[in-house]
Backbone as JSON Lines, residues from 0, in Angstrom:
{"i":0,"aa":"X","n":[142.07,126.14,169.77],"ca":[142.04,124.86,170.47],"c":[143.14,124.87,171.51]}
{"i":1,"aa":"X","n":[142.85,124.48,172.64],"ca":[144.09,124.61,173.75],"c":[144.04,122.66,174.81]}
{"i":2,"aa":"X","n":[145.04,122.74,175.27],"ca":[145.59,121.22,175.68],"c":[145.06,121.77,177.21]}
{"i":3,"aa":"X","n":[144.81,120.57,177.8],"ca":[143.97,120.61,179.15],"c":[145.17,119.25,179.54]}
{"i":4,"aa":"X","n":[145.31,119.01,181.1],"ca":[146.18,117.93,181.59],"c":[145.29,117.6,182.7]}
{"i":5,"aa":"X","n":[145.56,115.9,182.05],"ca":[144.59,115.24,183.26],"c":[145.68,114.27,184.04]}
{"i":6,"aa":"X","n":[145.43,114.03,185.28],"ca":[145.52,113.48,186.22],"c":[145.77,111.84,185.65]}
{"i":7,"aa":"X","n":[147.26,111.32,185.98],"ca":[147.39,109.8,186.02],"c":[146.31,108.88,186.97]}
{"i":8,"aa":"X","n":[146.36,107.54,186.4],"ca":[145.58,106.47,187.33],"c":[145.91,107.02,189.12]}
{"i":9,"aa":"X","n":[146.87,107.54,188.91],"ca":[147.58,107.32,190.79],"c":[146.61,108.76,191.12]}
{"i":10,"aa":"X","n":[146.55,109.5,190.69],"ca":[146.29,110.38,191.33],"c":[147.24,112.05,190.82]}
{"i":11,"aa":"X","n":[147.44,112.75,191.62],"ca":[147.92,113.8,191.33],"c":[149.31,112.86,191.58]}
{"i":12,"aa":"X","n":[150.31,113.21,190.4],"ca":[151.94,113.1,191.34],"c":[152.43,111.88,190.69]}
{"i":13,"aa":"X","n":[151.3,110.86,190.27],"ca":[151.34,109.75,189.98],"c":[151.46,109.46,188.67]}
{"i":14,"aa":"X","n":[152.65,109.64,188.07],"ca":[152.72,109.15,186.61],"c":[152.61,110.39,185.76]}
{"i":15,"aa":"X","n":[152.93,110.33,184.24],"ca":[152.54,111.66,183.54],"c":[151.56,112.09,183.23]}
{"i":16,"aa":"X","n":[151.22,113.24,183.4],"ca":[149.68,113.45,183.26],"c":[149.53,113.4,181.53]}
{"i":17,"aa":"X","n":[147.88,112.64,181.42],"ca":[147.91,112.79,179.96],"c":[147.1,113.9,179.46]}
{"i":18,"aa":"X","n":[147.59,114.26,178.17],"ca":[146.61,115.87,177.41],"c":[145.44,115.26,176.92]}
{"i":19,"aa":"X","n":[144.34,116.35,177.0],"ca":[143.46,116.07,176.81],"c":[143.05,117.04,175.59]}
{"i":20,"aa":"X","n":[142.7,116.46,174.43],"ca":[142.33,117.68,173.41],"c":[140.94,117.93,173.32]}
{"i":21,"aa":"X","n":[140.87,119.59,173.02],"ca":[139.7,120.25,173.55],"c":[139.55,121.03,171.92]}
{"i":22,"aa":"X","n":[138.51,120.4,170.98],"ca":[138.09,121.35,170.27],"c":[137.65,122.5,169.8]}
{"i":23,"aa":"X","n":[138.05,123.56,169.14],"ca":[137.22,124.94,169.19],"c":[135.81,124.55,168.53]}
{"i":24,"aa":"X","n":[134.75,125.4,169.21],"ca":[133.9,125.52,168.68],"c":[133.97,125.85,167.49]}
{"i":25,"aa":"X","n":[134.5,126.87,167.17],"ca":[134.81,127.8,166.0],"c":[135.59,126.72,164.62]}
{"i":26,"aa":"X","n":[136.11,125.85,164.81],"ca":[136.24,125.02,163.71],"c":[134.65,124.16,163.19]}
{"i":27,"aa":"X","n":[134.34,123.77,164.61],"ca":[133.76,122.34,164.35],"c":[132.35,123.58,163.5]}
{"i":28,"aa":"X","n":[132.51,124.57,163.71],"ca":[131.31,125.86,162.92],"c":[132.19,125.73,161.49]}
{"i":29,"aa":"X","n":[133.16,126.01,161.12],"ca":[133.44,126.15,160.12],"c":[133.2,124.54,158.87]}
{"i":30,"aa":"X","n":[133.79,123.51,159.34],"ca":[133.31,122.39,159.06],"c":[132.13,121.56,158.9]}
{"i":31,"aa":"X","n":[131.53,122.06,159.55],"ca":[129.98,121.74,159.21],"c":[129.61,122.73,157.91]}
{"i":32,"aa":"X","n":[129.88,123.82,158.29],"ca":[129.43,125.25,156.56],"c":[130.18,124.36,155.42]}
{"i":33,"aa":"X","n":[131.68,124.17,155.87],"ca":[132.34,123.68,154.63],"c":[131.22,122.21,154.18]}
{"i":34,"aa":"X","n":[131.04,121.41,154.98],"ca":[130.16,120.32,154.43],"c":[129.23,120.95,153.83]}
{"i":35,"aa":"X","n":[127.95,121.78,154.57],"ca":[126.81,121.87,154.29],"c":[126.92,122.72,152.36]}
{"i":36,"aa":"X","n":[128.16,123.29,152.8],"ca":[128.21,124.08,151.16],"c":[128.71,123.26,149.91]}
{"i":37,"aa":"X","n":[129.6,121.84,150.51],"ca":[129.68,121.28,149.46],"c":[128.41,120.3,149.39]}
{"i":38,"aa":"X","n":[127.7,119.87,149.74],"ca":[126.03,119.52,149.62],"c":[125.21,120.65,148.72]}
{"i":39,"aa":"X","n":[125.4,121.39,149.3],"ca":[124.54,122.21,148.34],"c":[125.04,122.57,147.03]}
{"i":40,"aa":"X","n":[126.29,122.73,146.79],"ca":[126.96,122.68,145.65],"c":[126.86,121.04,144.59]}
{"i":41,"aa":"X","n":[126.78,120.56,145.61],"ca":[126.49,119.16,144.75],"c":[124.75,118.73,143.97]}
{"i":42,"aa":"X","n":[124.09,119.34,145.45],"ca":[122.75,118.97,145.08],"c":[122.51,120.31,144.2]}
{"i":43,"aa":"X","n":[123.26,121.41,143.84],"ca":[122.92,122.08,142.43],"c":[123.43,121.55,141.68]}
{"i":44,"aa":"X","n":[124.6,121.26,141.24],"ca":[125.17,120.66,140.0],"c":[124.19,119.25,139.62]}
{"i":45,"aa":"X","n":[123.79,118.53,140.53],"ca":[122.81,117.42,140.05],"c":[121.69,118.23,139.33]}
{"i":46,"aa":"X","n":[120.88,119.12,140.21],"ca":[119.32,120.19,139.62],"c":[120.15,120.88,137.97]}
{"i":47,"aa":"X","n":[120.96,121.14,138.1],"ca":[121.69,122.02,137.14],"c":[121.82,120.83,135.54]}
{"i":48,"aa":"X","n":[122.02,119.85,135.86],"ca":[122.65,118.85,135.19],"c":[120.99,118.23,134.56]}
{"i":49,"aa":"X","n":[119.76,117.94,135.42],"ca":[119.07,117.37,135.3],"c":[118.56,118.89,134.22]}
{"i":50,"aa":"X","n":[118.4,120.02,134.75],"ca":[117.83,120.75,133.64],"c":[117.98,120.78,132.93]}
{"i":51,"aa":"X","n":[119.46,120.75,132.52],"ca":[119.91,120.64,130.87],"c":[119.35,119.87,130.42]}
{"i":52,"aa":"X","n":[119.49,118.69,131.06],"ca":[118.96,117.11,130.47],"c":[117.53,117.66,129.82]}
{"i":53,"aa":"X","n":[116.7,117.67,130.7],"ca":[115.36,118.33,130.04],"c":[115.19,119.65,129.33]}
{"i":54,"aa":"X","n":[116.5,120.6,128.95],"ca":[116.57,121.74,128.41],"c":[116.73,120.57,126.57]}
{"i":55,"aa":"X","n":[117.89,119.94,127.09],"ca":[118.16,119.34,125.81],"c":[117.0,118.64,125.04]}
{"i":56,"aa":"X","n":[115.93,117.94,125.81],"ca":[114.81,116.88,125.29],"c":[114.14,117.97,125.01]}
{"i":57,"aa":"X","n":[113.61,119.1,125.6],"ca":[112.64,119.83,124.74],"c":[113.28,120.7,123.34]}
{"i":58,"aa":"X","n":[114.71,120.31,123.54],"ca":[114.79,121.26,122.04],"c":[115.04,120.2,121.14]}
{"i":59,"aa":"X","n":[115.23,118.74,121.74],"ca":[114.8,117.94,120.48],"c":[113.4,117.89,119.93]}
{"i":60,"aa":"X","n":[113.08,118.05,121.22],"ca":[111.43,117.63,120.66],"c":[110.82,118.79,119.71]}
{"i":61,"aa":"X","n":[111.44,120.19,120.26],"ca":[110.59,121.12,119.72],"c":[111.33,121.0,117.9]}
{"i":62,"aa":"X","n":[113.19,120.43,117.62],"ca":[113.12,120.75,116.71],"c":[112.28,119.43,115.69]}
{"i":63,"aa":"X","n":[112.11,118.13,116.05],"ca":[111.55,116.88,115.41],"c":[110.0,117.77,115.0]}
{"i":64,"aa":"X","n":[109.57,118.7,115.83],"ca":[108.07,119.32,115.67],"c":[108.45,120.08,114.33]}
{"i":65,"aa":"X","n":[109.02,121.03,114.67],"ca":[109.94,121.52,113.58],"c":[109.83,121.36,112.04]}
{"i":66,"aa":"X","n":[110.43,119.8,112.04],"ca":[110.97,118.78,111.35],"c":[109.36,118.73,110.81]}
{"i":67,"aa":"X","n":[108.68,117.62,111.66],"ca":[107.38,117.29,110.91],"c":[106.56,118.39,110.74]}
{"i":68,"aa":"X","n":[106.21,119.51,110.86],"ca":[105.15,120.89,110.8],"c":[105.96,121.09,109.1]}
{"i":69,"aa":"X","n":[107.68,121.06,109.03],"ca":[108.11,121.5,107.52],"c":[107.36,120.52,106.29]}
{"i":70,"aa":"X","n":[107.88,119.12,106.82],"ca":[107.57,117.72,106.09],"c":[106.2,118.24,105.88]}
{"i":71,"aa":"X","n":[105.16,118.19,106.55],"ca":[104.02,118.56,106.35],"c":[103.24,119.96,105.56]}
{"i":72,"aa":"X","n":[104.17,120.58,105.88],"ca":[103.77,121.81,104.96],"c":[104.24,121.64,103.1]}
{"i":73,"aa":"X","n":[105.52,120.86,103.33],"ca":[105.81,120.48,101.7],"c":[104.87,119.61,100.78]}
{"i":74,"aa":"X","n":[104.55,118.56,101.52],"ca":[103.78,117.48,101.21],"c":[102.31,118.32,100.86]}
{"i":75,"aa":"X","n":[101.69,119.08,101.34],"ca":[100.86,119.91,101.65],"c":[100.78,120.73,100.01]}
{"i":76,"aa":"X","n":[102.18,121.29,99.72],"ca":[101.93,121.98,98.8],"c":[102.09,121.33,97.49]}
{"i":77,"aa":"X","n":[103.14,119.63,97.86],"ca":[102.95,118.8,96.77],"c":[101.54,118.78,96.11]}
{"i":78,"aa":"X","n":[100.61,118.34,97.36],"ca":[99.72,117.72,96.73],"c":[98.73,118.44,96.05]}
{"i":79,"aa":"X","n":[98.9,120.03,96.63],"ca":[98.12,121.38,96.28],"c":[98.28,121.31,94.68]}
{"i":80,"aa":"X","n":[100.1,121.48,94.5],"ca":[100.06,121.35,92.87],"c":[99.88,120.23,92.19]}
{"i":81,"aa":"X","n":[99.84,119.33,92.62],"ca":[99.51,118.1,91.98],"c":[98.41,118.18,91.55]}
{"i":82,"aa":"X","n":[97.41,118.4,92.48],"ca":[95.88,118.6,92.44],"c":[95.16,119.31,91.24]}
{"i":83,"aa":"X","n":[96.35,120.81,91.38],"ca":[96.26,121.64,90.38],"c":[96.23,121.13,89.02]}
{"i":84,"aa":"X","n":[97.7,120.65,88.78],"ca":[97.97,120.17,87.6],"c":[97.02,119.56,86.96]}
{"i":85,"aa":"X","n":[96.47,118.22,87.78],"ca":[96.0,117.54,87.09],"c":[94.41,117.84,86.47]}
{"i":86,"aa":"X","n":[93.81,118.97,87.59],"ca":[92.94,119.44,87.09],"c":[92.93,120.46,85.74]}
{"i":87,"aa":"X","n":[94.54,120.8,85.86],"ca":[94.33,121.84,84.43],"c":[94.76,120.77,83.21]}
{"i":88,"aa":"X","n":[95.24,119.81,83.42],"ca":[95.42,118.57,82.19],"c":[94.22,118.52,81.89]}
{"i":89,"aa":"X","n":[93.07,117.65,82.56],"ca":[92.17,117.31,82.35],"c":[91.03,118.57,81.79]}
{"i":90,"aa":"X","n":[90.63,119.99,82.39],"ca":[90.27,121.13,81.62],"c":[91.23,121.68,79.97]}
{"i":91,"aa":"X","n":[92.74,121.04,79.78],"ca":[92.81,121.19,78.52],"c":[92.58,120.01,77.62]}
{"i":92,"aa":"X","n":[92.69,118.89,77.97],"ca":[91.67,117.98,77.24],"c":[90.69,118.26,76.83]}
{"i":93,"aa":"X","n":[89.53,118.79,77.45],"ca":[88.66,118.93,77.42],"c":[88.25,120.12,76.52]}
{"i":94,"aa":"X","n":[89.03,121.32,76.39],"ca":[89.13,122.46,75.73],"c":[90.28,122.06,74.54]}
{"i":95,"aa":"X","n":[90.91,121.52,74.27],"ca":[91.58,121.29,72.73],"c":[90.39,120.88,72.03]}
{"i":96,"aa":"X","n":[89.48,120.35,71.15],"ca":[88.31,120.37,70.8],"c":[88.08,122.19,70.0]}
{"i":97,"aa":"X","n":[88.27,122.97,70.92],"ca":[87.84,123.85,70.79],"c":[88.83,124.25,69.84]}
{"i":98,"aa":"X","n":[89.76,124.44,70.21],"ca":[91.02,124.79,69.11],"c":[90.98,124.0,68.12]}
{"i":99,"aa":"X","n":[90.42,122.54,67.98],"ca":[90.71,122.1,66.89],"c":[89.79,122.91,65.47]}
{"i":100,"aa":"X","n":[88.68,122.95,66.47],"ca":[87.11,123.44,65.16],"c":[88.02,124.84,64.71]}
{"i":101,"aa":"X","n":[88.72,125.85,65.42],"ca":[89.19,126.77,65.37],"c":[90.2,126.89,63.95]}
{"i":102,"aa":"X","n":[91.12,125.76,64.47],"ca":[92.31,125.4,63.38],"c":[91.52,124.97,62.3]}
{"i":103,"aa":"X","n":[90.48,124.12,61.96],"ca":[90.31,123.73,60.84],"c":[88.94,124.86,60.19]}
{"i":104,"aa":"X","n":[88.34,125.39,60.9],"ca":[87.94,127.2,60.06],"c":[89.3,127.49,59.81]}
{"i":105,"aa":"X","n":[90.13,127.87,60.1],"ca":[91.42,128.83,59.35],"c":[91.86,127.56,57.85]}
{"i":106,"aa":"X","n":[91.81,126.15,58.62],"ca":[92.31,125.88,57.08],"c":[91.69,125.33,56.04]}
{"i":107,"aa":"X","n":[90.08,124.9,56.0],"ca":[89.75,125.08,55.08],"c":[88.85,126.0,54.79]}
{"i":108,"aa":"X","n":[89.13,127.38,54.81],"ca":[88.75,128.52,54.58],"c":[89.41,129.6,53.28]}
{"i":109,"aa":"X","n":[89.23,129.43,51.98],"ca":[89.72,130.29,51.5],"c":[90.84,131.41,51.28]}
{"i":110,"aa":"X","n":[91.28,132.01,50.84],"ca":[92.22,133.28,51.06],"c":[91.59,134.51,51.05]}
{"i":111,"aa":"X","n":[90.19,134.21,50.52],"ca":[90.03,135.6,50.36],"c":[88.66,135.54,52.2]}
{"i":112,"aa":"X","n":[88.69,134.69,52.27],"ca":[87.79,134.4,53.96],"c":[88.87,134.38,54.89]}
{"i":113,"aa":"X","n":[90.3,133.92,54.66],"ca":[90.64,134.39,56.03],"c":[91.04,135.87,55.78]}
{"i":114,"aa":"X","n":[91.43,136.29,54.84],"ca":[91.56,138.42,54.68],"c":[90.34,138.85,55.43]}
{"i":115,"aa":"X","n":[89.12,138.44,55.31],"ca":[87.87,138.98,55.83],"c":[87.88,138.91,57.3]}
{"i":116,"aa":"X","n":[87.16,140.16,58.14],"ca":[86.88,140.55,58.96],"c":[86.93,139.24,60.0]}
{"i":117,"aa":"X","n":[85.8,138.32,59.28],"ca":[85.36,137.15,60.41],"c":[86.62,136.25,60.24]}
{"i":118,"aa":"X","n":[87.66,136.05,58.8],"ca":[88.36,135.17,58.93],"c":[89.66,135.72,60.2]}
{"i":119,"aa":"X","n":[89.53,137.15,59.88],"ca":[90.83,137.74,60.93],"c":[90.37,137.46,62.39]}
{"i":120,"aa":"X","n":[88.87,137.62,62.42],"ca":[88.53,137.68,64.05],"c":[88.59,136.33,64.57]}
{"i":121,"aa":"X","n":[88.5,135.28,63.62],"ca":[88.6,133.8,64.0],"c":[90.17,133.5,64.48]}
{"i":122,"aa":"X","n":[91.13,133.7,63.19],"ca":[92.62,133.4,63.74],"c":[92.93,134.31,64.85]}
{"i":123,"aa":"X","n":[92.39,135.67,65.34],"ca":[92.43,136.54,66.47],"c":[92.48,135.54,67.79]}
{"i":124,"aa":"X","n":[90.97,135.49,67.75],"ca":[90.38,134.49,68.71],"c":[91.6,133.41,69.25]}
{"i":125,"aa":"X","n":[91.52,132.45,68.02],"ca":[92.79,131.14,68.21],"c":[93.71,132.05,68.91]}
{"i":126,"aa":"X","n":[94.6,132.93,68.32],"ca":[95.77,133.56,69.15],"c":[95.92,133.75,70.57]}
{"i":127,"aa":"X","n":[94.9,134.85,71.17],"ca":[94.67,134.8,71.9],"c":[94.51,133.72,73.25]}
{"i":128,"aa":"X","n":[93.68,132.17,72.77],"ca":[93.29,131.37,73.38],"c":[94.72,130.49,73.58]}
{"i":129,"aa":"X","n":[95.22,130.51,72.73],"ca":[96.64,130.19,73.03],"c":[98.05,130.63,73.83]}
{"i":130,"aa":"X","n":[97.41,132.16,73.16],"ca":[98.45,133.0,74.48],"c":[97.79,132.52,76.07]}
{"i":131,"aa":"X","n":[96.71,132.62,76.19],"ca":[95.99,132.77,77.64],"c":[96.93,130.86,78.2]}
{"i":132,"aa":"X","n":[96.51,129.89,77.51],"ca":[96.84,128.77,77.78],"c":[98.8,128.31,77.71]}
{"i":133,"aa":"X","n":[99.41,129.55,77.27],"ca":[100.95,129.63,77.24],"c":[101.12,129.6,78.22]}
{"i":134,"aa":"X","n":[100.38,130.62,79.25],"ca":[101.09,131.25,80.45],"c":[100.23,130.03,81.32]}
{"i":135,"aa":"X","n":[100.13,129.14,81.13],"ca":[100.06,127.67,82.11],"c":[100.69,126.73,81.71]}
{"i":136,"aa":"X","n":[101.78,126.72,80.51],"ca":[102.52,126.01,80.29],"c":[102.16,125.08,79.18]}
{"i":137,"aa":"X","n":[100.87,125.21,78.53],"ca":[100.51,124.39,77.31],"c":[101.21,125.17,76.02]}
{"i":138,"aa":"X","n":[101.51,124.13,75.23],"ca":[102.6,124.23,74.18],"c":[102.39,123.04,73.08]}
{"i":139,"aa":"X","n":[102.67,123.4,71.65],"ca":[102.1,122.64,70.69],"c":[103.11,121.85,70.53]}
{"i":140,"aa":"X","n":[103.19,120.4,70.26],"ca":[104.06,119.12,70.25],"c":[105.0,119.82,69.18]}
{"i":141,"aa":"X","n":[106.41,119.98,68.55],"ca":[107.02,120.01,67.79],"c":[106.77,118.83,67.13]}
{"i":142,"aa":"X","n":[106.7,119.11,65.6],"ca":[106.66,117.99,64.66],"c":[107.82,118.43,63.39]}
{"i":143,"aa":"X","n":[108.84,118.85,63.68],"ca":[109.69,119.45,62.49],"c":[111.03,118.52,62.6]}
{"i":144,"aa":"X","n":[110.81,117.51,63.5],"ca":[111.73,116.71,63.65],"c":[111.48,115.3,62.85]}
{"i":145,"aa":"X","n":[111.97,114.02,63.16],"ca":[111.76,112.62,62.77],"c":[110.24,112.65,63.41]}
{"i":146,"aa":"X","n":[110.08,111.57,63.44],"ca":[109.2,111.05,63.82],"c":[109.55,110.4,65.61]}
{"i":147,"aa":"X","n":[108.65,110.71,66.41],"ca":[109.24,110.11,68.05],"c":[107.51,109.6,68.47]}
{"i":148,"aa":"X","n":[107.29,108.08,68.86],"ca":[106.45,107.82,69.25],"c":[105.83,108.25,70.4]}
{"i":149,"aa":"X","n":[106.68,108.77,71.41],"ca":[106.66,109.37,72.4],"c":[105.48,110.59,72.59]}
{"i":150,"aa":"X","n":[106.15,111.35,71.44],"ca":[104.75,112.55,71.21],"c":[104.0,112.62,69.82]}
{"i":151,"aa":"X","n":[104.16,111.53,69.43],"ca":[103.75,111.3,67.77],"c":[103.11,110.05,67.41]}
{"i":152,"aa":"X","n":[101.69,110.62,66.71],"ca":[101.03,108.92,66.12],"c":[100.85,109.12,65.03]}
{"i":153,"aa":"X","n":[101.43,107.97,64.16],"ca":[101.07,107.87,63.05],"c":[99.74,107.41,62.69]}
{"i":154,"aa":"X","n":[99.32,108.18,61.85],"ca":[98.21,107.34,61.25],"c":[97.85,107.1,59.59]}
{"i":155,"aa":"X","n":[98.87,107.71,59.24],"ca":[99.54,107.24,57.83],"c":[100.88,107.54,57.73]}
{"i":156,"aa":"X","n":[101.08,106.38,55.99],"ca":[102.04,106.77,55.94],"c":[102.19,106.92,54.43]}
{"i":157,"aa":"X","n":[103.38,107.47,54.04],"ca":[103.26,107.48,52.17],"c":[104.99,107.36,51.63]}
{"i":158,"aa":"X","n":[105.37,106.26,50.91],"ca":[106.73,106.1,50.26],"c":[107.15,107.55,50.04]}
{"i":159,"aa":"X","n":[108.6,107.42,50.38],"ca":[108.97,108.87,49.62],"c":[110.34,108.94,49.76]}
{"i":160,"aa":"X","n":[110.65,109.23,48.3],"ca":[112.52,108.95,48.23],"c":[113.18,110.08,48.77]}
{"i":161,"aa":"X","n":[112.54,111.44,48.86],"ca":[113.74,112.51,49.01],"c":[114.25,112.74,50.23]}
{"i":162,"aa":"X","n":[113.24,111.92,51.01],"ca":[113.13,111.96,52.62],"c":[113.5,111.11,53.16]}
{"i":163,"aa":"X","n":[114.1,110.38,54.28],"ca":[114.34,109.12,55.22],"c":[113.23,108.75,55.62]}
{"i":164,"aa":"X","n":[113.31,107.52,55.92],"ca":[111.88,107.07,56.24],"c":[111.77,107.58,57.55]}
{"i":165,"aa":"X","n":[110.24,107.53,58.14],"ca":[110.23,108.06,59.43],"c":[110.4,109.69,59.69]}
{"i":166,"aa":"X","n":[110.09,110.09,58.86],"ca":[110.32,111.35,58.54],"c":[108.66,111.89,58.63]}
{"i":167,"aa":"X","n":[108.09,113.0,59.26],"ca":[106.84,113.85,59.34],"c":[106.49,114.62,57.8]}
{"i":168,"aa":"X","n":[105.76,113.94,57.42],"ca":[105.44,114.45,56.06],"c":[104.08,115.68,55.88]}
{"i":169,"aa":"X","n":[103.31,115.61,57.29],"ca":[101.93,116.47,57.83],"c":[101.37,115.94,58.76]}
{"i":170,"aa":"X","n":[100.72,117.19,59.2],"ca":[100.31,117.01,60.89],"c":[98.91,117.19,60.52]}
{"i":171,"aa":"X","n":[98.19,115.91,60.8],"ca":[96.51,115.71,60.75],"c":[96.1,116.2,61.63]}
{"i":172,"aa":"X","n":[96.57,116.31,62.89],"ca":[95.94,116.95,64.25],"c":[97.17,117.64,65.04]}
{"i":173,"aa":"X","n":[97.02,118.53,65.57],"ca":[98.3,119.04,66.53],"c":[98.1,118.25,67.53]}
{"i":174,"aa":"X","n":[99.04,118.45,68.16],"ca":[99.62,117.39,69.38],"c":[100.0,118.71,70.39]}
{"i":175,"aa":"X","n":[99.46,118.42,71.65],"ca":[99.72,119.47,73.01],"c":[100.41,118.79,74.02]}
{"i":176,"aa":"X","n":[101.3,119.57,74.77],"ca":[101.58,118.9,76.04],"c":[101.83,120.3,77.15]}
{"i":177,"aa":"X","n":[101.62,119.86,78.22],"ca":[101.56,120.79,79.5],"c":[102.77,120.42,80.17]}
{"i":178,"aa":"X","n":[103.24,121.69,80.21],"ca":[105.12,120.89,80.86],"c":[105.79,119.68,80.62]}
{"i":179,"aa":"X","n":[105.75,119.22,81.31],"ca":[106.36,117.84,80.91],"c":[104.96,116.99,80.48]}
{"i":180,"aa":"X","n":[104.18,117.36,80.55],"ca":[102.92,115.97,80.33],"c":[102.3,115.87,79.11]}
{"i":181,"aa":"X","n":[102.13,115.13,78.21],"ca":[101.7,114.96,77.09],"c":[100.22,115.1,77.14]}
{"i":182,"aa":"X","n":[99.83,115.87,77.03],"ca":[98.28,116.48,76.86],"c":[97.53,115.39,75.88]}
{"i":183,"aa":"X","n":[97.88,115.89,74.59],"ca":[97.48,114.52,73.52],"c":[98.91,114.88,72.44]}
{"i":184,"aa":"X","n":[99.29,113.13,71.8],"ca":[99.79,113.27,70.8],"c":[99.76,113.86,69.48]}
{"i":185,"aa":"X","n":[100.41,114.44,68.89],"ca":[99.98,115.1,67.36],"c":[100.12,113.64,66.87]}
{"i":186,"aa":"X","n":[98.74,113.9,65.83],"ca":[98.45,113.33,64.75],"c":[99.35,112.9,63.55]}
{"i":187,"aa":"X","n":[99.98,112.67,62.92],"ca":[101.18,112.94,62.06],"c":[100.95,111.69,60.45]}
{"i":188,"aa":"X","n":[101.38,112.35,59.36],"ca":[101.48,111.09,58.47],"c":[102.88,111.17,58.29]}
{"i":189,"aa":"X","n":[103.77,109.65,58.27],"ca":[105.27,109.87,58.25],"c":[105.67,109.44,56.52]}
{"i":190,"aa":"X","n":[106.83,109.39,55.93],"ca":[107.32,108.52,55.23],"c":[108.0,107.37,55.74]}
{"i":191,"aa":"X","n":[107.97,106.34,54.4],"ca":[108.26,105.02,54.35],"c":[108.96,104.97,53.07]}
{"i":192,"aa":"X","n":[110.22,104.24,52.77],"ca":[110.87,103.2,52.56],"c":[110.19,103.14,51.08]}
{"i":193,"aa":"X","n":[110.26,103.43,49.91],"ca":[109.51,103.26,48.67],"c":[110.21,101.42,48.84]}
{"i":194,"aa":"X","n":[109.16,100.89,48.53],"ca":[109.46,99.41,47.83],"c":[110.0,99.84,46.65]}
{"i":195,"aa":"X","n":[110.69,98.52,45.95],"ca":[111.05,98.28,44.78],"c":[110.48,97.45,43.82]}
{"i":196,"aa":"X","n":[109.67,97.67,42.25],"ca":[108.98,96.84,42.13],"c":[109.55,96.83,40.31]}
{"i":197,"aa":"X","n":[109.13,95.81,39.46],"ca":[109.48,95.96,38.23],"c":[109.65,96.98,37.43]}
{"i":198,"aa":"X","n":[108.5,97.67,37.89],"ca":[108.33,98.95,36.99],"c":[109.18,99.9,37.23]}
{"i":199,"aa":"X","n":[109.89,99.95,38.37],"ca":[111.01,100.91,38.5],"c":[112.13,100.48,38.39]}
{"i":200,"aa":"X","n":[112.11,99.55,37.12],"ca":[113.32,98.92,36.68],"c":[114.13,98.28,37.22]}
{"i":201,"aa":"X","n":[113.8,97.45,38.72],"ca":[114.02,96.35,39.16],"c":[113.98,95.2,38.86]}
{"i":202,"aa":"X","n":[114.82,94.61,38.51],"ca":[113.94,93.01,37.96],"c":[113.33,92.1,39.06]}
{"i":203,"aa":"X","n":[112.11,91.6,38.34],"ca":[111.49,90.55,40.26],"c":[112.43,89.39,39.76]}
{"i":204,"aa":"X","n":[112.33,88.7,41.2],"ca":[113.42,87.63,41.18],"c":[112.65,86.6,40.24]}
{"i":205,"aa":"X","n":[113.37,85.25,39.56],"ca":[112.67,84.43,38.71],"c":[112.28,83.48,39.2]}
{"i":206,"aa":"X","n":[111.26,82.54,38.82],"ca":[110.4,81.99,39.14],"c":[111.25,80.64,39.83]}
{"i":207,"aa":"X","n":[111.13,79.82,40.45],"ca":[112.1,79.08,40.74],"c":[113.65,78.41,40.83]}
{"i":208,"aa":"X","n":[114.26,79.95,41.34],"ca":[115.19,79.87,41.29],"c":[116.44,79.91,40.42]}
{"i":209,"aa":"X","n":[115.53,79.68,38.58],"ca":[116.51,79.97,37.65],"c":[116.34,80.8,36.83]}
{"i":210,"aa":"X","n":[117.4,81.16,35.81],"ca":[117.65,82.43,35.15],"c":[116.76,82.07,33.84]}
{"i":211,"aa":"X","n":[115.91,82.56,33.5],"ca":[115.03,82.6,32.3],"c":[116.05,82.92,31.03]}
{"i":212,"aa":"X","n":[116.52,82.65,30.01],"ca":[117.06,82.6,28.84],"c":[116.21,83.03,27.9]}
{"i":213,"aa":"X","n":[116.35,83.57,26.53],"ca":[115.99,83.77,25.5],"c":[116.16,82.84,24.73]}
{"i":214,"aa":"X","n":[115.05,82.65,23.38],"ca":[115.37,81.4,22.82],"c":[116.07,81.8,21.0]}
């Protein structure tokens, strides 16, 4: 950039001449690049900024897809085993019957019929049908405990001193359950509580209230 001198109002001679400033080309080039590059630096950081923005929404979205495709696949296999289950509850309902006729050939059958061929091939059979139904989780109610309404119905009962009451005295029917699910209750007769009556050398109370005397 260089100073140029111009000429006062008067003329040449007349007063101080004033400078006149004369721009380089060569800046007013550089200043315009410097603008035009911080524009373009700006209008990337905006494009740059906006992509993320939409980098970020599709990886929410893709993980919420994610999210519901898992939800959906669990639910999916809930209901698969559910489905299952309940269809194999309902096929061992339906097949205990079979075990029962089974169990009661073995017990009222003789000793010298279950030694025999057909009595061995019968309790065989049962074994078997039980192993096959183990490995799905069916299992015979324990009854070696009290008595629990839960997996146990009474349907008799009989006094008995040596025992607590509520106590499993025989199992009329077995009782099954499938994992946690009670298939059917075992059958059960419990003990009870012997009453007390004259004859076991109780005295009954007297007849209105007073003590009967001898005469």
């Amino acid at each position: 950039m260089s100073d140029r001198r111009v000429p006062g109002p008067g003329g040449p001679g007349d007063g101080e001449d004033e400078p006149l400033e004369v721009r380089d080309p060569g800046d007013t080039l550089q200043q315009a690049l410097e603008e035009e590059e911080r524009s373009a630096a700006a209008a990337t950081d905006t494009k740059l900024r906006s992509a993320q923005k939409d980098l970020e929404e599709l990886r929410d979205r893709h993980l919420r897809k994610l999210a519901e495709f898992e939800n959906m696949r669990k639910r999916s296999e809930r209901e698969k085993q559910d489905y299952f289950r309940h269809a194999l509850l309902q096929f061992a309902r339906d097949f205990l019957p079979v075990l029962d006729h089974l169990e009661l050939a073995m017990r009222h059958a003789t000793p010298v019929e279950r030694k025999s061929q057909f009595g061995q091939g019968v309790g065989m059979i049962r074994r078997q049908l039980m192993d096959v139904w183990k490995n799905y989780g069916l299992t015979e109610v324990d009854t070696s405990g009290p008595f629990d309404p839960n997996v146990h119905e009474a349907v008799a009962t009989e006094p008995a001193e040596d025992v607590p009451p509520q106590t499993i005295l025989d199992v009329l029917q077995k009782g099954y359950q499938l994992e946690d699910k009670l298939v059917r209750p075992a059958r059960v007769k419990v003990s009870m509580k012997e009453r007390s009556t004259p004859e076991s050398g109780v005295a009954a109370a007297p007849r209105g209230g007073q003590d009967e005397t001898e005469d």
